[in-house]
PDBQT receptor file of N, H, CA, C and O in Angstrom, charges set to zero:
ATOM      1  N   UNK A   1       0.841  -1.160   0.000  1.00  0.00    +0.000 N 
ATOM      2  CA  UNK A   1       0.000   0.000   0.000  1.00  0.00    +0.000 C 
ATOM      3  C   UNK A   1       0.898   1.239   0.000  1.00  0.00    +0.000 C 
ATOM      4  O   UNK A   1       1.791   1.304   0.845  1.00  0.00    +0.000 OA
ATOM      5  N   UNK A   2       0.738   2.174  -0.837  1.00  0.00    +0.000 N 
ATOM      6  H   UNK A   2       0.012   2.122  -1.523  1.00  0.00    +0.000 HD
ATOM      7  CA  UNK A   2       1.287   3.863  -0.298  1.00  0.00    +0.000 C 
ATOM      8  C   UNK A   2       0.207   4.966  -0.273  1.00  0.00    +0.000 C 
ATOM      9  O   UNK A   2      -0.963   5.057  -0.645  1.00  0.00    +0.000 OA
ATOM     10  N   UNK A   3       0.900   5.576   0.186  1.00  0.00    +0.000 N 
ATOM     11  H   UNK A   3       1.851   5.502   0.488  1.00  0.00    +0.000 HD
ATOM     12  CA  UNK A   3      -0.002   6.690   0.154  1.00  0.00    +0.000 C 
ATOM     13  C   UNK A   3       1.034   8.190  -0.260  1.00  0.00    +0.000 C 
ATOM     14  O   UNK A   3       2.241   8.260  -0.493  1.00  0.00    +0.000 OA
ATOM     15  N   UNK A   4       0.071   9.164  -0.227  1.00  0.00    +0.000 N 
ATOM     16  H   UNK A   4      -0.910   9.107  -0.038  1.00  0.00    +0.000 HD
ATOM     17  CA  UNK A   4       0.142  10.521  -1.226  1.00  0.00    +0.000 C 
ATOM     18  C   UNK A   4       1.052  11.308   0.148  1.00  0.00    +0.000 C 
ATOM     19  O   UNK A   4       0.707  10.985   1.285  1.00  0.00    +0.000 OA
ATOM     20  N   UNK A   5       1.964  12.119   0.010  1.00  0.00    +0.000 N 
ATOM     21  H   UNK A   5       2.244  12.381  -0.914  1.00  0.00    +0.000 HD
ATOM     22  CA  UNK A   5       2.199  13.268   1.170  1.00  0.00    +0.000 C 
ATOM     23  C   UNK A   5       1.661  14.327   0.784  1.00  0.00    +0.000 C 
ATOM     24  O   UNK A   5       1.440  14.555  -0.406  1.00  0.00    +0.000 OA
ATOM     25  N   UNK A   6       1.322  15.271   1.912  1.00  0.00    +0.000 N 
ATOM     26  H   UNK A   6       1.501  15.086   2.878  1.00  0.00    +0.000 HD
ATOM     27  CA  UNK A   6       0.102  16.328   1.653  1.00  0.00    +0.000 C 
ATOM     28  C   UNK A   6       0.597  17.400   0.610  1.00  0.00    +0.000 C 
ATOM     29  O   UNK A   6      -0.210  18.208   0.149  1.00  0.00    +0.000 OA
ATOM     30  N   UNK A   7       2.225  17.409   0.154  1.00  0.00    +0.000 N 
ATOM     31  H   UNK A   7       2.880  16.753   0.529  1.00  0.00    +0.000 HD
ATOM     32  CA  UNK A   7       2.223  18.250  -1.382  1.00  0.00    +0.000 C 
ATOM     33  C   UNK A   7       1.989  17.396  -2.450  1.00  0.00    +0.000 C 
ATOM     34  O   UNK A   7       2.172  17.807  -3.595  1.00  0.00    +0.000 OA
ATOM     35  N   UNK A   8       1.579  16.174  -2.220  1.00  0.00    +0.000 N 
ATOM     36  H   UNK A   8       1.430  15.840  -1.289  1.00  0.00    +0.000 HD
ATOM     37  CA  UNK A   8       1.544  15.553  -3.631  1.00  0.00    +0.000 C 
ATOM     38  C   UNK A   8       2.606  14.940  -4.124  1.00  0.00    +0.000 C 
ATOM     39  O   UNK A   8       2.627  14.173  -5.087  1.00  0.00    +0.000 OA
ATOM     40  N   UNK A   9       3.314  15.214  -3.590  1.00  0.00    +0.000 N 
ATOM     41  H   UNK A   9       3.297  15.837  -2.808  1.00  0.00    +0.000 HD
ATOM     42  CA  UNK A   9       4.935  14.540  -4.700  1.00  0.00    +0.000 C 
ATOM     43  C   UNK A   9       5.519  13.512  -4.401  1.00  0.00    +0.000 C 
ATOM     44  O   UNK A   9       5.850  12.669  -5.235  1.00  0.00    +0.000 OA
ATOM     45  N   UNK A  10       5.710  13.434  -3.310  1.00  0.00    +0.000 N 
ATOM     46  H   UNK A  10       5.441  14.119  -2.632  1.00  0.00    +0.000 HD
ATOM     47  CA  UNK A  10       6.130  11.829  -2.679  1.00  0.00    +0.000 C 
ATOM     48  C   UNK A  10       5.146  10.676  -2.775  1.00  0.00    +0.000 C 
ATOM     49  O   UNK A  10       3.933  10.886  -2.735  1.00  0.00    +0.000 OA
ATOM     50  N   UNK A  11       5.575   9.666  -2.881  1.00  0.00    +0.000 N 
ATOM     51  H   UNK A  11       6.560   9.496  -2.914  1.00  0.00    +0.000 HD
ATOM     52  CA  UNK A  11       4.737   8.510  -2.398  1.00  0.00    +0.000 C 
ATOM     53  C   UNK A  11       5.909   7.467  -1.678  1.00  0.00    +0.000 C 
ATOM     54  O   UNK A  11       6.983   7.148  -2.188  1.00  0.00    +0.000 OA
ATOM     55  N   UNK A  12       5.241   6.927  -0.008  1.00  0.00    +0.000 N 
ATOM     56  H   UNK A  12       4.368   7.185   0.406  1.00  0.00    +0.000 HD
ATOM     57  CA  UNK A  12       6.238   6.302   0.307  1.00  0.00    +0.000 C 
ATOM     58  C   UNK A  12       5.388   4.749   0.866  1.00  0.00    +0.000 C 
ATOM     59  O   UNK A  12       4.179   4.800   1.091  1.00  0.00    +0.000 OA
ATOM     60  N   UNK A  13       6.109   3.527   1.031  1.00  0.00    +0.000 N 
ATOM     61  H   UNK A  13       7.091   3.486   0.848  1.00  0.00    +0.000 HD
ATOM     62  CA  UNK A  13       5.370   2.614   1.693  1.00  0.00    +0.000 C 
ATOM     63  C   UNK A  13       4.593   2.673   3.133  1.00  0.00    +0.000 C 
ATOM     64  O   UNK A  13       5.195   2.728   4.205  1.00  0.00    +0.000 OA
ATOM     65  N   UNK A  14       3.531   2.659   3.035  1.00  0.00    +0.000 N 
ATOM     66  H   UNK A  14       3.042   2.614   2.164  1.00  0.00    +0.000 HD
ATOM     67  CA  UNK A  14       2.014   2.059   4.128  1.00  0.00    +0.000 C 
ATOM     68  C   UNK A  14       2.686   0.950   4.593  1.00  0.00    +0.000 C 
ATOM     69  O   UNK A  14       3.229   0.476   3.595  1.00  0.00    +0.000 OA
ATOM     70  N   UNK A  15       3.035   0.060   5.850  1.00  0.00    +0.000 N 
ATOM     71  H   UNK A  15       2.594   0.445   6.660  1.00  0.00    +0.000 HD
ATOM     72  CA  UNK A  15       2.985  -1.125   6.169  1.00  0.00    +0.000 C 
ATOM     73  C   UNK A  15       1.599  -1.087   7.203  1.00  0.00    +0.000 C 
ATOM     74  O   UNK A  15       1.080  -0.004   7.474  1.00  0.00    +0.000 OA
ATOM     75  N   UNK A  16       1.158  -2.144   7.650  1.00  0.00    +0.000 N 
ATOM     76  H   UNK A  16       1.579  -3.024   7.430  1.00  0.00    +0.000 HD
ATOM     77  CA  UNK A  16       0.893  -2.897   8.973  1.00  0.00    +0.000 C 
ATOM     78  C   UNK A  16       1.881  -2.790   9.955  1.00  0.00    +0.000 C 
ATOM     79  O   UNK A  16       2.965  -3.126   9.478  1.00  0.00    +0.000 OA
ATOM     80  N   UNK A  17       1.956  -2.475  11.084  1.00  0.00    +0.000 N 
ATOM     81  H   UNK A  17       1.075  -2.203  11.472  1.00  0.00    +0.000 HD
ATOM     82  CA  UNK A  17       2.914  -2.685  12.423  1.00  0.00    +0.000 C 
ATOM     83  C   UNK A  17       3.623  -3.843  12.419  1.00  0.00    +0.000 C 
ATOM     84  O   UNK A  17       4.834  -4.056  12.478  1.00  0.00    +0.000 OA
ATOM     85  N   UNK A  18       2.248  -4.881  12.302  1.00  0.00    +0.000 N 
ATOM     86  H   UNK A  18       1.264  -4.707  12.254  1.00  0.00    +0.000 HD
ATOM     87  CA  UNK A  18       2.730  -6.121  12.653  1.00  0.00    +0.000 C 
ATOM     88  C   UNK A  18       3.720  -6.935  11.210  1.00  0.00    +0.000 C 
ATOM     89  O   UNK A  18       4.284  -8.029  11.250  1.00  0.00    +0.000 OA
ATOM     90  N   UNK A  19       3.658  -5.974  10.057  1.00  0.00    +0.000 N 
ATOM     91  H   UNK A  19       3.200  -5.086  10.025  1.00  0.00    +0.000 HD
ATOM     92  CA  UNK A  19       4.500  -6.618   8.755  1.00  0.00    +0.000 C 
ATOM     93  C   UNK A  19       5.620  -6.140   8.847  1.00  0.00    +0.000 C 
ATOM     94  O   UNK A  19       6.332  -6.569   7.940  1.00  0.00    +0.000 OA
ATOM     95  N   UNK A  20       6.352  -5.156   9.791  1.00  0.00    +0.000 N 
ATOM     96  H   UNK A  20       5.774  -4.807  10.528  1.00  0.00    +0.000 HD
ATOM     97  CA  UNK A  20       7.566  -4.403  10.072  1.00  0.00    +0.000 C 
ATOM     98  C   UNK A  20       8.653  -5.213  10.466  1.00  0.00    +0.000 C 
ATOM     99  O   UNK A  20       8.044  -6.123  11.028  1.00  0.00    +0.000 OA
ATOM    100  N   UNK A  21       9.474  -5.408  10.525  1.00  0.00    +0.000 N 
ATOM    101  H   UNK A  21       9.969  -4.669  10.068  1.00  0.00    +0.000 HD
ATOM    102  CA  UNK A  21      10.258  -6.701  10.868  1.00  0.00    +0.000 C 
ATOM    103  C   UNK A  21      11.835  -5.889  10.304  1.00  0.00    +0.000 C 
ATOM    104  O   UNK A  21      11.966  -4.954   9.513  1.00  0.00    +0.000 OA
ATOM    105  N   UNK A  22      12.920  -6.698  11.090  1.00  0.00    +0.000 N 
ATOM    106  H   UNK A  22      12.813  -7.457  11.733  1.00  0.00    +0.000 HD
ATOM    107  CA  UNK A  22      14.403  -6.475  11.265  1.00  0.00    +0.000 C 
ATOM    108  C   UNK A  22      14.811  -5.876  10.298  1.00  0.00    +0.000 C 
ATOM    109  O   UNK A  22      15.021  -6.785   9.495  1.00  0.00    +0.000 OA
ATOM    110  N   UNK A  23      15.133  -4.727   9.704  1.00  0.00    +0.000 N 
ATOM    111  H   UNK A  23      14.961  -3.988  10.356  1.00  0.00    +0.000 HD
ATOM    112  CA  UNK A  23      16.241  -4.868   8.295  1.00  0.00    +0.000 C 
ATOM    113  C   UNK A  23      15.100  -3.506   7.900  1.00  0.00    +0.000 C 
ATOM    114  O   UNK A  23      15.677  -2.543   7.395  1.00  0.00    +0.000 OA
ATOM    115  N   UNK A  24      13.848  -3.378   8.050  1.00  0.00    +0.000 N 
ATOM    116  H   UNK A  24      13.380  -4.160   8.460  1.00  0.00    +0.000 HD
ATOM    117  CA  UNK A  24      13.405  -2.426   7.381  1.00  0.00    +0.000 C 
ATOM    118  C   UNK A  24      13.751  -0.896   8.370  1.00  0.00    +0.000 C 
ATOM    119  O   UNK A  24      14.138  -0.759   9.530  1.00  0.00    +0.000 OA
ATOM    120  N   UNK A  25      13.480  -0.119   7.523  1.00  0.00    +0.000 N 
ATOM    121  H   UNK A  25      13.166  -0.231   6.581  1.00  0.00    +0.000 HD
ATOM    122  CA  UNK A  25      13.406   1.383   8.017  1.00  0.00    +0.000 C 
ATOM    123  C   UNK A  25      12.400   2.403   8.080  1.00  0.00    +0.000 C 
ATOM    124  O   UNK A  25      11.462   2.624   7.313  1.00  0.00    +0.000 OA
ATOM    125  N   UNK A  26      12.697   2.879   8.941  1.00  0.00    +0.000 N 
ATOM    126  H   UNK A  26      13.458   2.699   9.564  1.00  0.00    +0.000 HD
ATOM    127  CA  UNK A  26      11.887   4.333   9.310  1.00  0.00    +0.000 C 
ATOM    128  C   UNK A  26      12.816   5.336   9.277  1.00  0.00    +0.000 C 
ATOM    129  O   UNK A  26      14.006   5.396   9.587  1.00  0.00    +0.000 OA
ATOM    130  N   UNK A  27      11.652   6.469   8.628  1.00  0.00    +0.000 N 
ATOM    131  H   UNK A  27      10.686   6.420   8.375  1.00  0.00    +0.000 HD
ATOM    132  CA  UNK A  27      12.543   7.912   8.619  1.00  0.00    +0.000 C 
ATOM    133  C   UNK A  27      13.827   7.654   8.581  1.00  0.00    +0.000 C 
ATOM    134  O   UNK A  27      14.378   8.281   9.486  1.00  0.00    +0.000 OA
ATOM    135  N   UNK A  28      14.505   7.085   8.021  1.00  0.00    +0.000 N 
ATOM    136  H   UNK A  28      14.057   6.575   7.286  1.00  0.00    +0.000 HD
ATOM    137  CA  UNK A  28      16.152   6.612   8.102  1.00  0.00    +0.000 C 
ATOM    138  C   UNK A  28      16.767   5.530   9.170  1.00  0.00    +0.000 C 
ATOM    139  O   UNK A  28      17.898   5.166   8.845  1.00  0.00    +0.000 OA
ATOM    140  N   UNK A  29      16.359   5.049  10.149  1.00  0.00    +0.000 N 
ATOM    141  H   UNK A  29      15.441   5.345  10.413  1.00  0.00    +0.000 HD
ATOM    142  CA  UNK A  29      17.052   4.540  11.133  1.00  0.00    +0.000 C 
ATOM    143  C   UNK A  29      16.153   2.839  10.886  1.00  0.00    +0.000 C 
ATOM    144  O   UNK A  29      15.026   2.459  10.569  1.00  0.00    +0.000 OA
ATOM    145  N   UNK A  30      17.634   2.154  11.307  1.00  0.00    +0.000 N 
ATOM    146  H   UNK A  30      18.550   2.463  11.564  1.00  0.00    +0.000 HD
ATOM    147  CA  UNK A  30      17.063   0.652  11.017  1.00  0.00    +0.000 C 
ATOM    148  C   UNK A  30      16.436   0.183  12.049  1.00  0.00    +0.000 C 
ATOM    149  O   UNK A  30      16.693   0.679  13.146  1.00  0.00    +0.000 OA
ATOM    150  N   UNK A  31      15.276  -1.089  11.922  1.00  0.00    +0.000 N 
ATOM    151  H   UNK A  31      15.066  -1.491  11.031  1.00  0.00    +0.000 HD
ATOM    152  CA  UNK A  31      14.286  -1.584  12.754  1.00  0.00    +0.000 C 
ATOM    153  C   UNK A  31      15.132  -2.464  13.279  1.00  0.00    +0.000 C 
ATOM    154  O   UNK A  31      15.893  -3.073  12.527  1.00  0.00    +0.000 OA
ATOM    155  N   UNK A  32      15.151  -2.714  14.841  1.00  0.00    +0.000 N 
ATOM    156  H   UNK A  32      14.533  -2.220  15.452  1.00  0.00    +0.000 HD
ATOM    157  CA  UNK A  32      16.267  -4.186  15.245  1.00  0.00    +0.000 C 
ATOM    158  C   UNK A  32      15.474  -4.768  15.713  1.00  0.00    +0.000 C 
ATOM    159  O   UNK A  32      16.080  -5.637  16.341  1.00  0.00    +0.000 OA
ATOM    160  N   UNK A  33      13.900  -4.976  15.933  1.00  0.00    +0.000 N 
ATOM    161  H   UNK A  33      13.408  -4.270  15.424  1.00  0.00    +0.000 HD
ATOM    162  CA  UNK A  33      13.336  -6.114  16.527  1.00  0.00    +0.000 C 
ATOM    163  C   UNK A  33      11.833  -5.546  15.617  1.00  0.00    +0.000 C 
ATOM    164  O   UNK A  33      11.496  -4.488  15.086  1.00  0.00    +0.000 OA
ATOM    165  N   UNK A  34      10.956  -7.468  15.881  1.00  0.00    +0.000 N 
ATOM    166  H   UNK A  34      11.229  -8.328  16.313  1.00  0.00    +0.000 HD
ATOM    167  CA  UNK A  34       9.397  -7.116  16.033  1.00  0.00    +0.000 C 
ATOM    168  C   UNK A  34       8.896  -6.571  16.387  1.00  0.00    +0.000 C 
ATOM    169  O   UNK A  34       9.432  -6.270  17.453  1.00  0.00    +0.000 OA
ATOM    170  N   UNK A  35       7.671  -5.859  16.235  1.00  0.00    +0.000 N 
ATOM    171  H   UNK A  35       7.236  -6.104  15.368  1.00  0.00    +0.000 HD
ATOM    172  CA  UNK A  35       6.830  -5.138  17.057  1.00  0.00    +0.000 C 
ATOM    173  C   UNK A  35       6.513  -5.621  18.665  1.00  0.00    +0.000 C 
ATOM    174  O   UNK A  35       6.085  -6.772  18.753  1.00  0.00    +0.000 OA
ATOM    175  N   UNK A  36       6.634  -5.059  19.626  1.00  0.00    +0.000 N 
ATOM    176  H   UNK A  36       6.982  -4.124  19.555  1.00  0.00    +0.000 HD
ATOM    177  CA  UNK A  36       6.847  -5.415  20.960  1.00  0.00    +0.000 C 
ATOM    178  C   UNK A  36       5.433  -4.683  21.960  1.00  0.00    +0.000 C 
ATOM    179  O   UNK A  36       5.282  -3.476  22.151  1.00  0.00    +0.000 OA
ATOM    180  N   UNK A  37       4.574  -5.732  22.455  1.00  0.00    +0.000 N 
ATOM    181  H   UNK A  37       4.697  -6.712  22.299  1.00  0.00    +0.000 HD
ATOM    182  CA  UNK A  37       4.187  -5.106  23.501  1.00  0.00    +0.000 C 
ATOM    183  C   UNK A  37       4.185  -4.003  24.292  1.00  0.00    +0.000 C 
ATOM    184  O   UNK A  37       5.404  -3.845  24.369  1.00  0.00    +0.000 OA
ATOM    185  N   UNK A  38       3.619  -2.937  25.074  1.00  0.00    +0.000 N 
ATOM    186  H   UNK A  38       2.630  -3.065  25.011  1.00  0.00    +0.000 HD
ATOM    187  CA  UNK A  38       3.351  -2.348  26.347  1.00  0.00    +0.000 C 
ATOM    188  C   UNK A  38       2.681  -1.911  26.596  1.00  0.00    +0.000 C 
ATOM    189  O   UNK A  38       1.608  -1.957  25.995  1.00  0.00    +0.000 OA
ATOM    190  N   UNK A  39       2.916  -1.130  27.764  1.00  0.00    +0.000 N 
ATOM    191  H   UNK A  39       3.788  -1.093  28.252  1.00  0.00    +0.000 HD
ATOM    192  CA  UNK A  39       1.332  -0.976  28.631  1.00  0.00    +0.000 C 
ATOM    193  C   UNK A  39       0.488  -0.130  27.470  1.00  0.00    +0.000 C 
ATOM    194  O   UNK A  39       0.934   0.894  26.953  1.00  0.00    +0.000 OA
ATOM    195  N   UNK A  40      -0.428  -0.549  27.238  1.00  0.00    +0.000 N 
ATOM    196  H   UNK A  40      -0.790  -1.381  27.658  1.00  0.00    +0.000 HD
ATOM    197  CA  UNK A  40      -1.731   0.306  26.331  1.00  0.00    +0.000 C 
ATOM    198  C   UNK A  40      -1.362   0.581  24.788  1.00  0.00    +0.000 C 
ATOM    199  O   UNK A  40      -1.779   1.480  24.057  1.00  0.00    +0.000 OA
ATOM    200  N   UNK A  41      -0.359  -0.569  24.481  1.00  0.00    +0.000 N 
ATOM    201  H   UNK A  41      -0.020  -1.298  25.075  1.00  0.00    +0.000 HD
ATOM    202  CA  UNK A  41      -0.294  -0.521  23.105  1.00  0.00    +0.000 C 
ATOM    203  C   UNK A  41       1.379  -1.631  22.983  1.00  0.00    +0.000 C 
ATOM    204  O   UNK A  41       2.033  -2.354  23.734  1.00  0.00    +0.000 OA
ATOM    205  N   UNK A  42       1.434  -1.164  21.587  1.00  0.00    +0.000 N 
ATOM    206  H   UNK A  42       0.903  -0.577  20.977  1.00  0.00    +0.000 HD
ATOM    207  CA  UNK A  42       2.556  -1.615  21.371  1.00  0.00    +0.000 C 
ATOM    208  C   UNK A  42       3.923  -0.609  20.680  1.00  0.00    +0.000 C 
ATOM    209  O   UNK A  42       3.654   0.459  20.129  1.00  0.00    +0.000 OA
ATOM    210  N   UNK A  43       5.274  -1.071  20.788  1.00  0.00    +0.000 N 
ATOM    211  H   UNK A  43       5.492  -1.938  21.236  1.00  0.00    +0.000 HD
ATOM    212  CA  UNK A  43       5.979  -0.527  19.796  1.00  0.00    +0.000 C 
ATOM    213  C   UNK A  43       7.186  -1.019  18.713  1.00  0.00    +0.000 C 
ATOM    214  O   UNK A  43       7.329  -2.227  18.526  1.00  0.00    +0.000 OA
ATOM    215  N   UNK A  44       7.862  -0.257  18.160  1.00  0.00    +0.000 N 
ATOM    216  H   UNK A  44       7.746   0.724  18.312  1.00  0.00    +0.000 HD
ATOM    217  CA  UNK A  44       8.937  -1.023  17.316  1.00  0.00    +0.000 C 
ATOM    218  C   UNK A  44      10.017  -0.141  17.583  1.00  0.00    +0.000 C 
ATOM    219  O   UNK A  44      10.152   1.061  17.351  1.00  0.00    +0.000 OA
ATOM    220  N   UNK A  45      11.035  -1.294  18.319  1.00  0.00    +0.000 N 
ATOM    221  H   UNK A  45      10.925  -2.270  18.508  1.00  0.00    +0.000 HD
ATOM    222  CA  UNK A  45      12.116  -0.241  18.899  1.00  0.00    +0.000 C 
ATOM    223  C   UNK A  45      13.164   0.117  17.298  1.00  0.00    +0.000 C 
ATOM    224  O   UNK A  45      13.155  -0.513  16.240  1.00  0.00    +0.000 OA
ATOM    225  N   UNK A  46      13.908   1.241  17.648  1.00  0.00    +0.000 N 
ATOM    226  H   UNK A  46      13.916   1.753  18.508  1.00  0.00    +0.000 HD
ATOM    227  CA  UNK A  46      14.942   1.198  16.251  1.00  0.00    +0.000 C 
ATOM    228  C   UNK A  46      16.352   1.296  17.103  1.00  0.00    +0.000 C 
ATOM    229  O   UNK A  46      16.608   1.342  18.306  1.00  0.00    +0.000 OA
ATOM    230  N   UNK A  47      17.204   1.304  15.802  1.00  0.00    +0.000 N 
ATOM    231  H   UNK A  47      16.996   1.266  14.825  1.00  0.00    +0.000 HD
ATOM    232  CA  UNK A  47      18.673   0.585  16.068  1.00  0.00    +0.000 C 
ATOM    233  C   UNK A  47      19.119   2.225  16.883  1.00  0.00    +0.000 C 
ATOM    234  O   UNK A  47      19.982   2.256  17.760  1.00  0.00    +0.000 OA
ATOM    235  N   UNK A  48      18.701   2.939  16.621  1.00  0.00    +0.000 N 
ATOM    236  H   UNK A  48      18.000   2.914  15.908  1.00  0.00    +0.000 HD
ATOM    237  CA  UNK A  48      19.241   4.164  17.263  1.00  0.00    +0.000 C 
ATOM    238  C   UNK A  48      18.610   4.398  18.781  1.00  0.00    +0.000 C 
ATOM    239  O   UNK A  48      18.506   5.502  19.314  1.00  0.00    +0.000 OA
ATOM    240  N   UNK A  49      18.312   3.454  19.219  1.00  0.00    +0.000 N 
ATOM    241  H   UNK A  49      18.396   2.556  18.786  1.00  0.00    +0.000 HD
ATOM    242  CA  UNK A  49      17.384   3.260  20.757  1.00  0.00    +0.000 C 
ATOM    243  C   UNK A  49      16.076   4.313  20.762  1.00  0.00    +0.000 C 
ATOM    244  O   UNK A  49      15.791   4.599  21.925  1.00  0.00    +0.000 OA
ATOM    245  N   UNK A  50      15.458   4.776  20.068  1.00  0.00    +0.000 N 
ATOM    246  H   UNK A  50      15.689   4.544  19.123  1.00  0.00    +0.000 HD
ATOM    247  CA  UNK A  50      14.126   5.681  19.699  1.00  0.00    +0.000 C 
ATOM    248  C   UNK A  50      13.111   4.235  19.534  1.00  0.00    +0.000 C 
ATOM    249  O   UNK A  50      13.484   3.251  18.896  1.00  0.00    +0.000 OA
ATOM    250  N   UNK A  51      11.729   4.334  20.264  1.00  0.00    +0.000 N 
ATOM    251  H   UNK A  51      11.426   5.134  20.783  1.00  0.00    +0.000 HD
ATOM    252  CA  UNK A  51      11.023   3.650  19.986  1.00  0.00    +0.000 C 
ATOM    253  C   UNK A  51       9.763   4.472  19.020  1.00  0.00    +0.000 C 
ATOM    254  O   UNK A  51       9.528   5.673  19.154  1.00  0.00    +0.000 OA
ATOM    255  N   UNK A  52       8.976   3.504  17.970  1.00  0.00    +0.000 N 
ATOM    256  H   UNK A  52       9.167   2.529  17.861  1.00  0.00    +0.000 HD
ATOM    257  CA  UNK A  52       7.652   3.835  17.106  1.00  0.00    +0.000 C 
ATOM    258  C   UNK A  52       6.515   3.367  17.765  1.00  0.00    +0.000 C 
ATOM    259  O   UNK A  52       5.970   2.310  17.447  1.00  0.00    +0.000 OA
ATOM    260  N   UNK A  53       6.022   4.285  18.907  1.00  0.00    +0.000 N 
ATOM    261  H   UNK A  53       6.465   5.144  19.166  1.00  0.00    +0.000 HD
ATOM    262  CA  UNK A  53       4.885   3.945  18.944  1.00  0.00    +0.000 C 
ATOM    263  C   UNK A  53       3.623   3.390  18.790  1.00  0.00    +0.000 C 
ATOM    264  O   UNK A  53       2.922   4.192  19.406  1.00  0.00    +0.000 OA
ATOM    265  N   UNK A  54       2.905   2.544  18.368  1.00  0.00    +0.000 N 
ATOM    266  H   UNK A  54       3.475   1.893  17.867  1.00  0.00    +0.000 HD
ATOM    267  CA  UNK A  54       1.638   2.487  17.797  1.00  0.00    +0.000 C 
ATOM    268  C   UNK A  54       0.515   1.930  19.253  1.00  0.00    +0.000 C 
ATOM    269  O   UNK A  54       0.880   1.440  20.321  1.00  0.00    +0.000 OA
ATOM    270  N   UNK A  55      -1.032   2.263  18.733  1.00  0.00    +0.000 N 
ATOM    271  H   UNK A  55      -1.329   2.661  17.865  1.00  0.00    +0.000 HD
ATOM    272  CA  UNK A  55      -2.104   1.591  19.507  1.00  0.00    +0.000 C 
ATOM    273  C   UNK A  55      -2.089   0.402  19.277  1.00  0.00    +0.000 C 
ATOM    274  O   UNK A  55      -1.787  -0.261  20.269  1.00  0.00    +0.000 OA
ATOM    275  N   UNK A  56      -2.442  -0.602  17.692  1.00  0.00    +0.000 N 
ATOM    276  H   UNK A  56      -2.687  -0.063  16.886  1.00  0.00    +0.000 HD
ATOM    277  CA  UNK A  56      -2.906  -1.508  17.641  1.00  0.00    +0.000 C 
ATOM    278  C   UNK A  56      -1.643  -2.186  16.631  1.00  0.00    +0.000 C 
ATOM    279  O   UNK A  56      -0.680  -1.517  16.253  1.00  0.00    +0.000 OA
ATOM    280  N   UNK A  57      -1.815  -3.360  16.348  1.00  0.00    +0.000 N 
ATOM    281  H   UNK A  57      -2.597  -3.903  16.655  1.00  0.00    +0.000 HD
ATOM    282  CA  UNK A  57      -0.851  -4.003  15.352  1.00  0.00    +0.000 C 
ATOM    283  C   UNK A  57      -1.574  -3.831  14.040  1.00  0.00    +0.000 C 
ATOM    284  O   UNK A  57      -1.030  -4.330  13.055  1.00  0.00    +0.000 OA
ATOM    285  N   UNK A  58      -2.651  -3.235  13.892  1.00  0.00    +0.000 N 
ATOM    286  H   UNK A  58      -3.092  -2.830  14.693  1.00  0.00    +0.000 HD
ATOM    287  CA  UNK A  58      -2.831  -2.923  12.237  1.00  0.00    +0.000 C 
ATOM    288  C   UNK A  58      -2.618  -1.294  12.324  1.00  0.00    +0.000 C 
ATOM    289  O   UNK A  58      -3.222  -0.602  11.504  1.00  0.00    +0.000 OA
ATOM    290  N   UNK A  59      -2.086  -0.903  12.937  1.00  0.00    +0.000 N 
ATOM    291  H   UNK A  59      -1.596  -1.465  13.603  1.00  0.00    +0.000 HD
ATOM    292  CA  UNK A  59      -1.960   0.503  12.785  1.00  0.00    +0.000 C 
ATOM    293  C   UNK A  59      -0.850   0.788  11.002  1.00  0.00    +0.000 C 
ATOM    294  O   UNK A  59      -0.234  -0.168  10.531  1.00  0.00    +0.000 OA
ATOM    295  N   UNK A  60      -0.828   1.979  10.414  1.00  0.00    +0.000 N 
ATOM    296  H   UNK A  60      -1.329   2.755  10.797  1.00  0.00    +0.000 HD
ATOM    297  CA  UNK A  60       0.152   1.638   9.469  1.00  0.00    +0.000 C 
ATOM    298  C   UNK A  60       0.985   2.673   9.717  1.00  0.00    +0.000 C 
ATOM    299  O   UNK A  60       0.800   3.823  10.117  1.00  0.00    +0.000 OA
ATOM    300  N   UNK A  61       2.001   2.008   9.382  1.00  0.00    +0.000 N 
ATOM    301  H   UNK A  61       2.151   1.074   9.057  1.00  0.00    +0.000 HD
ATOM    302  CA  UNK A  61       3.516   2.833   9.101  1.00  0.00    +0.000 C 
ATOM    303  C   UNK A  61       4.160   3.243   8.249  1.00  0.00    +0.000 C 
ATOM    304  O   UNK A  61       4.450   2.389   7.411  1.00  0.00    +0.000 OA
ATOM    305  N   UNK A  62       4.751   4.767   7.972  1.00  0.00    +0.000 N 
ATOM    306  H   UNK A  62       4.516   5.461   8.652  1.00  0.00    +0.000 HD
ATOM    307  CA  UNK A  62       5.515   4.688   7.028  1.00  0.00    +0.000 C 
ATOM    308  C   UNK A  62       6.771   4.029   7.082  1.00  0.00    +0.000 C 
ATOM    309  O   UNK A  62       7.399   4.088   8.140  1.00  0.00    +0.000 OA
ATOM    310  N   UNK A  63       7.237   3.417   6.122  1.00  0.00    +0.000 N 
ATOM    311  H   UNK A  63       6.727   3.369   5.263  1.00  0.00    +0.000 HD
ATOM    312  CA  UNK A  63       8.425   2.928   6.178  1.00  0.00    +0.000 C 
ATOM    313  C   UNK A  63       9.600   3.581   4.487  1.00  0.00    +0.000 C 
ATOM    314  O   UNK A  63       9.287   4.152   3.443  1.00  0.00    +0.000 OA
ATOM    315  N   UNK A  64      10.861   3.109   5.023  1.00  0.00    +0.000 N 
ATOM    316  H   UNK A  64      11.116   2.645   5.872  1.00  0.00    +0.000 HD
ATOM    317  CA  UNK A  64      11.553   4.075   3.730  1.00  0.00    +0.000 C 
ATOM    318  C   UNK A  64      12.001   2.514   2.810  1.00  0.00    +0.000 C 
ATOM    319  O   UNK A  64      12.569   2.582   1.720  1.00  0.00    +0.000 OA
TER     320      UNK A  64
């Protein structure tokens, strides 16, 4: 899935939370684990120790 950025010009990948997995990226920084549990949701930690938030595991993400 992608979607549009609000000037129009980009298009980048939509995932699922739960389709995010080792090796992919966000905003530049690499993913080092599955999506992980906590209190009142879940997240996806990255290699730069910053965690991605989400509520649910179908939430979507951009990814690069």
């Amino acid at each position: 899935m992608f979607f549009t950025t609000t000037n129009g010009d980009d298009t980048v990948p939509l995932r699922k939370a739960h389709d995010i997995k080792p090796g992919d990226r966000i905003n530049g920084v690499d993913v080092i684990n599955t999506v992980r549990p906590t209190f009142g949701g879940f997240y996806i930690p990255l290699a730069d120790g910053t965690r991605i938030e989400v509520a649910t595991l179908d939430t979507h993400i951009a990814t690069d």
